[in-house]
C-alpha positions in Angstrom: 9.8 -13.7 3.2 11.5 -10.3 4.0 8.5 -7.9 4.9 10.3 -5.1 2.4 9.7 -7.9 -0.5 5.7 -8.2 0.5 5.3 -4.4 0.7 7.3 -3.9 -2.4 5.0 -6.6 -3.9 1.9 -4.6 -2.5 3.1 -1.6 -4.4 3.6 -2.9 -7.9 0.1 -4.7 -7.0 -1.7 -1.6 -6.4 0.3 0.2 -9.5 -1.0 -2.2 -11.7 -4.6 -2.0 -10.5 -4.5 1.6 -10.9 -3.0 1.5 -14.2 -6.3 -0.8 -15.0 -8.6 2.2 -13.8 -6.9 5.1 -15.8 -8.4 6.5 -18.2 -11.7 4.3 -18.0 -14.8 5.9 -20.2 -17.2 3.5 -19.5 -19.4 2.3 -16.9 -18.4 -2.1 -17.4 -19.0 -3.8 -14.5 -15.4 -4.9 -14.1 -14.1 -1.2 -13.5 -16.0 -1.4 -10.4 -14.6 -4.9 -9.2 -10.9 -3.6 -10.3 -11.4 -0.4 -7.8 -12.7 -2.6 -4.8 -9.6 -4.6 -5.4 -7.9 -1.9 -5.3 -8.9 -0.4 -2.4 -8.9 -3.6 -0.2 -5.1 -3.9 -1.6 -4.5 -0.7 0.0 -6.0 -1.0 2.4 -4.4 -4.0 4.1 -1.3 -2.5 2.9 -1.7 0.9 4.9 -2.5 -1.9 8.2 0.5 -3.4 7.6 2.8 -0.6 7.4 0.9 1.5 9.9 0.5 -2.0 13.2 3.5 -3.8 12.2 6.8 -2.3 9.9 6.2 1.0 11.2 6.2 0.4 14.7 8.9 -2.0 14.8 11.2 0.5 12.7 10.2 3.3 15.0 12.0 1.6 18.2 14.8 3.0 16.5 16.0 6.9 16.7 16.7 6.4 13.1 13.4 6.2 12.2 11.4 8.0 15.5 9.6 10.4 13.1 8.4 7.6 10.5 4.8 7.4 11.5 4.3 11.4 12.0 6.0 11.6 8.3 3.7 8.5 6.3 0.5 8.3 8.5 -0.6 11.6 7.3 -0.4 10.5 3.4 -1.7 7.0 4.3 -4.9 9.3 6.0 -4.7 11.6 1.9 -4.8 8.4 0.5 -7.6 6.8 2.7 -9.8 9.9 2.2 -9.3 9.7 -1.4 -10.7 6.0 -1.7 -13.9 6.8 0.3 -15.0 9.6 -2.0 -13.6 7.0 -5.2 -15.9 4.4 -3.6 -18.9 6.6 -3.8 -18.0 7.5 -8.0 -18.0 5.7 -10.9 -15.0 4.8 -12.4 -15.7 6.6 -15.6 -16.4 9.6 -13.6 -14.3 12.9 -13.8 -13.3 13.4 -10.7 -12.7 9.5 -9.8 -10.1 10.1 -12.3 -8.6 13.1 -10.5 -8.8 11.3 -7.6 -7.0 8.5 -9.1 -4.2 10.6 -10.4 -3.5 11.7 -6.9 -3.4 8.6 -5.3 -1.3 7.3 -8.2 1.3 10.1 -7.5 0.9 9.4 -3.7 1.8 5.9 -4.4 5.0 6.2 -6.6 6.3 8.7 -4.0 5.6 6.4 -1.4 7.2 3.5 -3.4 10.3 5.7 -4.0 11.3 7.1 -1.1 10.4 3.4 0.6 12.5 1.4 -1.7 15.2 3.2 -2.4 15.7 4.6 1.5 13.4 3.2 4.0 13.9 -0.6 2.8 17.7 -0.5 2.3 18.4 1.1 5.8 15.8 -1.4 7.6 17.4 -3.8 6.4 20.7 -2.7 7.8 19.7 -1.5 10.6 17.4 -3.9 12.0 18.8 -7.3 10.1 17.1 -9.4 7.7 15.9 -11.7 10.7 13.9 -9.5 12.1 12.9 -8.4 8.8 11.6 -11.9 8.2 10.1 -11.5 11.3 8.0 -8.7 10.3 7.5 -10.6 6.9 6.2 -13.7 9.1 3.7 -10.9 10.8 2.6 -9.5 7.4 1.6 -12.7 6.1 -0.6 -14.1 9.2 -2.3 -10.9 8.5 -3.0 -11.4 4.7 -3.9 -14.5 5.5 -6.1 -13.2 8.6 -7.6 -11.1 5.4 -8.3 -14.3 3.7 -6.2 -14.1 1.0 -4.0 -16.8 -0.1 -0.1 -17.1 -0.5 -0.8 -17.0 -4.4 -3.7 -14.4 -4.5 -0.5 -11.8 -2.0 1.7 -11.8 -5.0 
């Protein structure tokens, strides 16, 4: 599988968890379990951007300046999870912090789908984006999740 299909997959994976968390009032134990999904999902993801897609894209001039410009909002992002981890979902300022990574995210998802993806493609082919997709998935798998469970 293309590695632009898994990350766009990991996107509308962690959308849909945080859409779960928003707005929660309540302290049920399945809040909790959603957010640790959550931030494993990201987590992984953020890995496999940041030690294999980014790299690879980075041999290129095109893209030279494509870890300086993500890592930092991949650091906002991890920084924003830790403090989460330490809330309750029902809490104030979980939500806050929520809201922000949920902006963080559809930016991210934008400006990778409709530019970064495309012109990866292109430039690199969809062989080598296979490649990449091939690398992805050992280390999902590495992570222990199955095919099913990365979808």
């Amino acid at each position: 599988m293309l590695a632009t299909e898994i990350l766009t997959q990991d996107h509308r994976q962690a959308l849909t968890l945080v859409e779960q968390l928003e707005g929660v009032r309540n302290e049920e134990r399945g809040h909790r379990e959603t957010f640790r999904e959550l931030k494993a999902a990201l987590e992984l993801h953020i890995r496999e951007e940041e030690e294999i897609y980014y790299p690879a894209l980075a041999e290129h001039d095109e893209f030279s300046d494509l870890m300086e410009q993500n890592v930092p909002e991949h650091a906002m992002v991890r920084a924003n999870l830790a403090q989460m981890s330490e809330l309750s979902p029902a809490d104030a300022t979980f939500q806050t912090l929520l809201t922000e990574t949920r902006l963080a995210l559809e930016a991210h998802m934008e400006n990778e789908e409709s530019d970064i993806f495309p012109r990866s493609i292109e430039l690199l082919g969809e062989e080598r984006i296979n490649e990449l997709g091939n690398q992805i998935d050992q280390m999902k798998g590495d992570a222990g999740l199955s095919r099913s469970a990365r979808i």
